[in-house]
Backbone as CSV, one residue per row, in Angstrom:
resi,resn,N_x,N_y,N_z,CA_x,CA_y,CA_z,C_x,C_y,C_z
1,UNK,-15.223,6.193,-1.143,-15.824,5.104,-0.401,-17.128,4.742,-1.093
2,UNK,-17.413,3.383,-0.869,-18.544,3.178,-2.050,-20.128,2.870,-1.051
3,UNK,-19.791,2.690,0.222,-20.929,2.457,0.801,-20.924,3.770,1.407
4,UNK,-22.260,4.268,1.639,-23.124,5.230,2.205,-23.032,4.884,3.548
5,UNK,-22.049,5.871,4.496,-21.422,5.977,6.061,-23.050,6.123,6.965
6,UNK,-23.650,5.281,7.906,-24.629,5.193,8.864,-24.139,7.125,8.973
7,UNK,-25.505,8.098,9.312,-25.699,8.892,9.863,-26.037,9.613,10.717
8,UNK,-27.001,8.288,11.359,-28.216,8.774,12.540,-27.052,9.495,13.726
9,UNK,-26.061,9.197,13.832,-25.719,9.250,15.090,-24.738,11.081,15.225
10,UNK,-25.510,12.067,15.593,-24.420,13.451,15.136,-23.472,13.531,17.026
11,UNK,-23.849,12.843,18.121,-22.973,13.270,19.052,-22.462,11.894,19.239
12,UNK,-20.856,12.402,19.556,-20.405,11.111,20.187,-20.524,10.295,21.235
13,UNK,-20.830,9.400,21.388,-20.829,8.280,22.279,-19.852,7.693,23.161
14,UNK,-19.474,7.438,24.375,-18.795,6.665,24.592,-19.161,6.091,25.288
15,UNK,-18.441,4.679,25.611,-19.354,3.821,26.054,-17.563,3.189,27.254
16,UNK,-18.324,2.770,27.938,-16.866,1.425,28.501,-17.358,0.476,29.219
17,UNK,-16.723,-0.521,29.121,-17.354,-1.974,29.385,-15.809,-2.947,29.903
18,UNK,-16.253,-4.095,30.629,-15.067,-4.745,30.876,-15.765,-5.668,30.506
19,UNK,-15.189,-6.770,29.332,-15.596,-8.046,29.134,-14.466,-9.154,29.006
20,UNK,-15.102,-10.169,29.346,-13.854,-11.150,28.976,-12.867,-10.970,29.907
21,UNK,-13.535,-10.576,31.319,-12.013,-10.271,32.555,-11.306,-11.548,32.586
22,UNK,-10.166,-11.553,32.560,-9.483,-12.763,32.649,-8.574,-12.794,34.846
23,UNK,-8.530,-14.105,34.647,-8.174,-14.173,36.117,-6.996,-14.086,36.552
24,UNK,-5.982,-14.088,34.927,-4.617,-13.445,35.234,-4.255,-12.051,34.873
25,UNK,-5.374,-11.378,34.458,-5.251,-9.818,34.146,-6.665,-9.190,34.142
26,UNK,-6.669,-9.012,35.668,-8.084,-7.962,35.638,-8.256,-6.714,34.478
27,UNK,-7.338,-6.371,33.976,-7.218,-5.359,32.953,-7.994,-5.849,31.539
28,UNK,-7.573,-6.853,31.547,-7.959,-7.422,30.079,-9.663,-7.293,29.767
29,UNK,-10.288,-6.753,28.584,-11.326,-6.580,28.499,-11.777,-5.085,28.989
30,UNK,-11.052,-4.411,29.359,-11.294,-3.185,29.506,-11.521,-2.468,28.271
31,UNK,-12.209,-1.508,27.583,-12.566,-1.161,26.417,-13.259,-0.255,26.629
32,UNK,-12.981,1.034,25.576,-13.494,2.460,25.542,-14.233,2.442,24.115
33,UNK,-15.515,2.436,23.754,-16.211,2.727,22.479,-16.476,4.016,22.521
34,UNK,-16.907,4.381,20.653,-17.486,5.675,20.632,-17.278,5.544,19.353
35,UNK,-18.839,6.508,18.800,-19.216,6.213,17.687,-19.470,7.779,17.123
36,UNK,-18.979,8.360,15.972,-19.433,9.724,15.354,-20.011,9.241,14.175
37,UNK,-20.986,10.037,13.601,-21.450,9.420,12.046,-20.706,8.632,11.055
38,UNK,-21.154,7.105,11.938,-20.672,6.474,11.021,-19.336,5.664,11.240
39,UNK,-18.551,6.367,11.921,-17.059,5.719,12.416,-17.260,5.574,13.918
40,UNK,-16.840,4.307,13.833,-16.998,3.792,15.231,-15.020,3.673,15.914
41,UNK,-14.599,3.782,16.828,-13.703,3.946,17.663,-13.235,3.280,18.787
42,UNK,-12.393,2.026,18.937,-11.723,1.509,20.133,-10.846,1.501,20.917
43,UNK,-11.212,1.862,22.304,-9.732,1.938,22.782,-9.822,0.626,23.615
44,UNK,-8.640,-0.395,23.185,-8.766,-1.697,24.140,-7.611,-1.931,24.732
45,UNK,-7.727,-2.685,25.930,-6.372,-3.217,26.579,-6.382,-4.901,26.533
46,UNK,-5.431,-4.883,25.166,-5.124,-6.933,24.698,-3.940,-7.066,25.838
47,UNK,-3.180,-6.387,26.454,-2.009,-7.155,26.978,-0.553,-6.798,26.719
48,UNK,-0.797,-5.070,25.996,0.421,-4.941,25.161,0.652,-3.453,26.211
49,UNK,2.445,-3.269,26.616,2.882,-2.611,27.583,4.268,-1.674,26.391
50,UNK,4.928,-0.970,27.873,6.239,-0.113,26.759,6.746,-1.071,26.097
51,UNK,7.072,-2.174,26.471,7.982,-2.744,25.806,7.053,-4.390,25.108
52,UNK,6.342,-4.384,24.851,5.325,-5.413,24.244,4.266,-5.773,25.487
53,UNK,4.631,-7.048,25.743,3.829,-7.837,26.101,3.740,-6.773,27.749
54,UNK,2.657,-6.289,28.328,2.607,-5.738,29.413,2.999,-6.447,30.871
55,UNK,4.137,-5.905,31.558,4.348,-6.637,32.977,4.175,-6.263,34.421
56,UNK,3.010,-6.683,34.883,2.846,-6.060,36.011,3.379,-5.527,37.344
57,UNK,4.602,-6.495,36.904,5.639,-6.341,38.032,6.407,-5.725,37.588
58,UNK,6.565,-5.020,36.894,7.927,-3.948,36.389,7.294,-2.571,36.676
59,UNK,7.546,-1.654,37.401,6.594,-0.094,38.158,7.403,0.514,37.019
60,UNK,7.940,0.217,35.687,8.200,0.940,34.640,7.537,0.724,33.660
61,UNK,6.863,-0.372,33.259,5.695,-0.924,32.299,4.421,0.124,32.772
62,UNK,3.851,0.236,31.534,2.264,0.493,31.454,1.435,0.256,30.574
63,UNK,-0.064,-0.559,31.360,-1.099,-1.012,30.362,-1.315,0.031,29.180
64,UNK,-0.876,-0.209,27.604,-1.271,0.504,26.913,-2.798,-0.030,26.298
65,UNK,-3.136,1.027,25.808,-4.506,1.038,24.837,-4.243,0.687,23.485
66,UNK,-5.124,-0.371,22.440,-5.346,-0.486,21.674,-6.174,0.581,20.670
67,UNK,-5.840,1.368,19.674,-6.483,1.901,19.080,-7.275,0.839,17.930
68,UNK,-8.638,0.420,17.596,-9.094,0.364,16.461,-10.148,1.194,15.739
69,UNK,-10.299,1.538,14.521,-11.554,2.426,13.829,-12.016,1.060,12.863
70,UNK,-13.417,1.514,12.932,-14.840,1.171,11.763,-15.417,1.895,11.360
71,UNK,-15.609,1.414,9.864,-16.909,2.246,9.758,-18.321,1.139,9.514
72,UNK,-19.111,2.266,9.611,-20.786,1.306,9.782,-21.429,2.382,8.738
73,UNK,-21.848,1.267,8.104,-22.551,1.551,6.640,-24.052,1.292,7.159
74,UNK,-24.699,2.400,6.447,-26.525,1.946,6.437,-26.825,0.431,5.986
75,UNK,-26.197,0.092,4.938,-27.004,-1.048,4.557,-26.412,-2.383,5.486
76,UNK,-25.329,-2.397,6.301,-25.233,-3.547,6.769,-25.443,-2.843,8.561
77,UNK,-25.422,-2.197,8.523,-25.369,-1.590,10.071,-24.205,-2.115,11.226
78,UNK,-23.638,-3.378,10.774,-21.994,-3.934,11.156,-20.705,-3.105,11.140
79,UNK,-20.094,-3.217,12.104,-18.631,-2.575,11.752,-17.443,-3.255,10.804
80,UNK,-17.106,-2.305,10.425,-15.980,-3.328,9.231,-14.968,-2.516,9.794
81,UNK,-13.541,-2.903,9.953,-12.472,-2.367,10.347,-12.081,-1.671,9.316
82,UNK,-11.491,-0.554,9.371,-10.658,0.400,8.409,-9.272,-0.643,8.373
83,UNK,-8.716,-0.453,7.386,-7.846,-1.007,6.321,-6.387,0.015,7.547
84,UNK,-5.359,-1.147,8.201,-4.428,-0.008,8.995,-4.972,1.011,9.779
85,UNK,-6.266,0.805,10.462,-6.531,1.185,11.530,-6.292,0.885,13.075
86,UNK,-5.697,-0.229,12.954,-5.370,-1.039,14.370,-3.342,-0.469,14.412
87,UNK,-3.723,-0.107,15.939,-1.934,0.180,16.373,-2.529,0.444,18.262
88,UNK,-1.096,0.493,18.586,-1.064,0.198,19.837,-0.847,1.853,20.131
89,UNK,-1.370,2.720,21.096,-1.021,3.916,21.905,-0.225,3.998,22.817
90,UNK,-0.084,5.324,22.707,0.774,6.085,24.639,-0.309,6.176,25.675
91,UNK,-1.764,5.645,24.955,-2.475,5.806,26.395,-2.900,4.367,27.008
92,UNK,-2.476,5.473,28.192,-2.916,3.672,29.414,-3.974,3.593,30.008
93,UNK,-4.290,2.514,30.299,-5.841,2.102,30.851,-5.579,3.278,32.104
94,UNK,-5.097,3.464,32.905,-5.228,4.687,34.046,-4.942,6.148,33.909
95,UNK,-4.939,6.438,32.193,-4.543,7.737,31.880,-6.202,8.023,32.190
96,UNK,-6.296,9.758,32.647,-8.025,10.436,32.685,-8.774,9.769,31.270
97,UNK,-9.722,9.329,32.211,-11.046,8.917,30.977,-11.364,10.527,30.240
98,UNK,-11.490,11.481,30.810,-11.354,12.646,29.820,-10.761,13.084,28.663
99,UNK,-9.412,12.623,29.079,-8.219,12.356,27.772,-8.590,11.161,26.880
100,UNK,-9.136,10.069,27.424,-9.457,9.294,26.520,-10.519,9.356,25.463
101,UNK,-11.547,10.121,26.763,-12.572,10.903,25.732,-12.391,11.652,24.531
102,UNK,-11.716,12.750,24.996,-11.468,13.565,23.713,-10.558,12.599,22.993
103,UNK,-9.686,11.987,23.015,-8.467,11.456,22.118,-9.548,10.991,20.976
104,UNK,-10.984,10.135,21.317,-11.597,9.355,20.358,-12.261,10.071,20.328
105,UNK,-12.730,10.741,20.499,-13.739,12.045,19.867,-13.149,12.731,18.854
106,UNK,-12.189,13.615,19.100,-11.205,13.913,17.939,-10.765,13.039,16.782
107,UNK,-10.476,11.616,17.237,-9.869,11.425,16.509,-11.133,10.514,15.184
108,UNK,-12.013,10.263,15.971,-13.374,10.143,14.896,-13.672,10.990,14.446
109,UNK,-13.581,12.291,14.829,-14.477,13.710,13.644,-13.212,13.406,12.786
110,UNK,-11.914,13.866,12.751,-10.713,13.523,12.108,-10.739,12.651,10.637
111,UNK,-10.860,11.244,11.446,-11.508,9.928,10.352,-12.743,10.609,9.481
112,UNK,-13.563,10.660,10.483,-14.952,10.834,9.323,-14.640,11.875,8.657
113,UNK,-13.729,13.170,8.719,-13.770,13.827,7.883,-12.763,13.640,6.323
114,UNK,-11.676,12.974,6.636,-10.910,12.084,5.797,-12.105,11.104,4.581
115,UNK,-12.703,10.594,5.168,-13.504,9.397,4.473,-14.256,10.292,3.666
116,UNK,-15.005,11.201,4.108,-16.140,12.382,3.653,-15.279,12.480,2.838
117,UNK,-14.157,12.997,2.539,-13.657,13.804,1.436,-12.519,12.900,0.997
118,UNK,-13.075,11.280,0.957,-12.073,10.506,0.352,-10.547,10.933,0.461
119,UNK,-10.135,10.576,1.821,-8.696,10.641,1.712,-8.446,10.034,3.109
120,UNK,-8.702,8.542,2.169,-8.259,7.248,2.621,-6.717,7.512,3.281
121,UNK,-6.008,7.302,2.540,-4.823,6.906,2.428,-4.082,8.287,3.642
122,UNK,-4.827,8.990,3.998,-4.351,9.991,5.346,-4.528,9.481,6.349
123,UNK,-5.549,8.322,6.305,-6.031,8.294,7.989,-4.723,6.987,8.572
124,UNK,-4.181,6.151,7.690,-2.582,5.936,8.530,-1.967,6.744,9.194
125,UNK,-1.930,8.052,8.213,-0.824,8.993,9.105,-1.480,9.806,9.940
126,UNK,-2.422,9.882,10.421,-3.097,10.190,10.977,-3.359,9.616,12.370
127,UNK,-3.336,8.134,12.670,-3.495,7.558,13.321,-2.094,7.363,14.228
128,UNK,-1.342,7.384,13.125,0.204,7.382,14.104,0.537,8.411,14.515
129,UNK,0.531,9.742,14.088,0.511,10.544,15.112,-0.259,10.641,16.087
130,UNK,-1.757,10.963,16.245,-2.387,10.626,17.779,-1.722,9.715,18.342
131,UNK,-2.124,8.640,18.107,-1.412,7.602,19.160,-0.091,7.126,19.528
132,UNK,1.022,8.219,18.847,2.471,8.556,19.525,2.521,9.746,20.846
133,UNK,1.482,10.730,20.284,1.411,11.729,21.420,0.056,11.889,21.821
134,UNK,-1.446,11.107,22.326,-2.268,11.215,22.258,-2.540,12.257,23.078
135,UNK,-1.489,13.491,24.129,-2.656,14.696,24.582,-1.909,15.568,23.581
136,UNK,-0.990,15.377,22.928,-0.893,16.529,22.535,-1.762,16.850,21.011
137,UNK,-2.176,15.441,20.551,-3.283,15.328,19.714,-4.435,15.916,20.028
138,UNK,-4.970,15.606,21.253,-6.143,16.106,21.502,-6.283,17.596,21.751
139,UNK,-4.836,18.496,22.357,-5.408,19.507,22.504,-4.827,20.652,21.472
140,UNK,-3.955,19.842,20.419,-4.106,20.835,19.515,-5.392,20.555,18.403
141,UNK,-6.321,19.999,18.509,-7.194,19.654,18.062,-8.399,20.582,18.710
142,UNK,-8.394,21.453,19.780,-9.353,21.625,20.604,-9.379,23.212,20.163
């Protein structure tokens, strides 16, 4: 990696916010941040369910989470998306915020440690596994 990864930050963050509520999906805009040195972490809900597009009226659908990663460089202090960091999860906006916690906690030390030791090209496969089984990610991680 050629830019120098932001450092200040050694505990993770998380943050959640609802923006952009829309009046046909109170869900929408729901969003989980969190930031480890340098890699920043999203969990969002765009609208996407088991079977795509999420339906509220089906008690077999569930709001899934958007996974995205950044990283934030000292010199621009902006997030830039990782290259195949964006995919859709098994976790739903009503799975424990605990699980969600750790899922992006883990899965940022994970990233940042990939990037640290240049190995880009892991954090795809990396990403698809968490977010096919995201507890069982987290707690063999623990």
């Amino acid at each position: 990696m050629s830019k120098e990864l932001k450092t200040k930050s050694v505990n993770t963050v998380v943050r959640y916010s609802k923006d952009n509520q829309s009046e046909l999906n109170p869900l929408t805009g729901y969003k989980v941040r969190a930031e480890h040195n340098g890699v920043c972490g999203e969990l969002s809900f765009i609208g996407e369910g088991i079977n795509g597009e999420y339906q509220a009226n089906d008690s077999e659908d569930h709001p899934l989470l958007r996974l995205e990663l950044f990283t934030i460089t000292n010199d621009t202090n902006e997030p830039v998306l990782i290259e195949c960091s964006s995919c859709c999860t098994q976790l739903s906006v009503y799975d424990d915020n605990s699980l969600k916690n750790d899922f992006l906690k883990k899965i940022l030390i994970e990233v940042y440690n990939l990037i640290k030791n240049a190995e880009e090209g892991g954090i795809r496969k990396l990403i698809e596994h968490a977010s096919f089984q995201p507890s069982q990610f987290v707690f063999k991680m623990l």
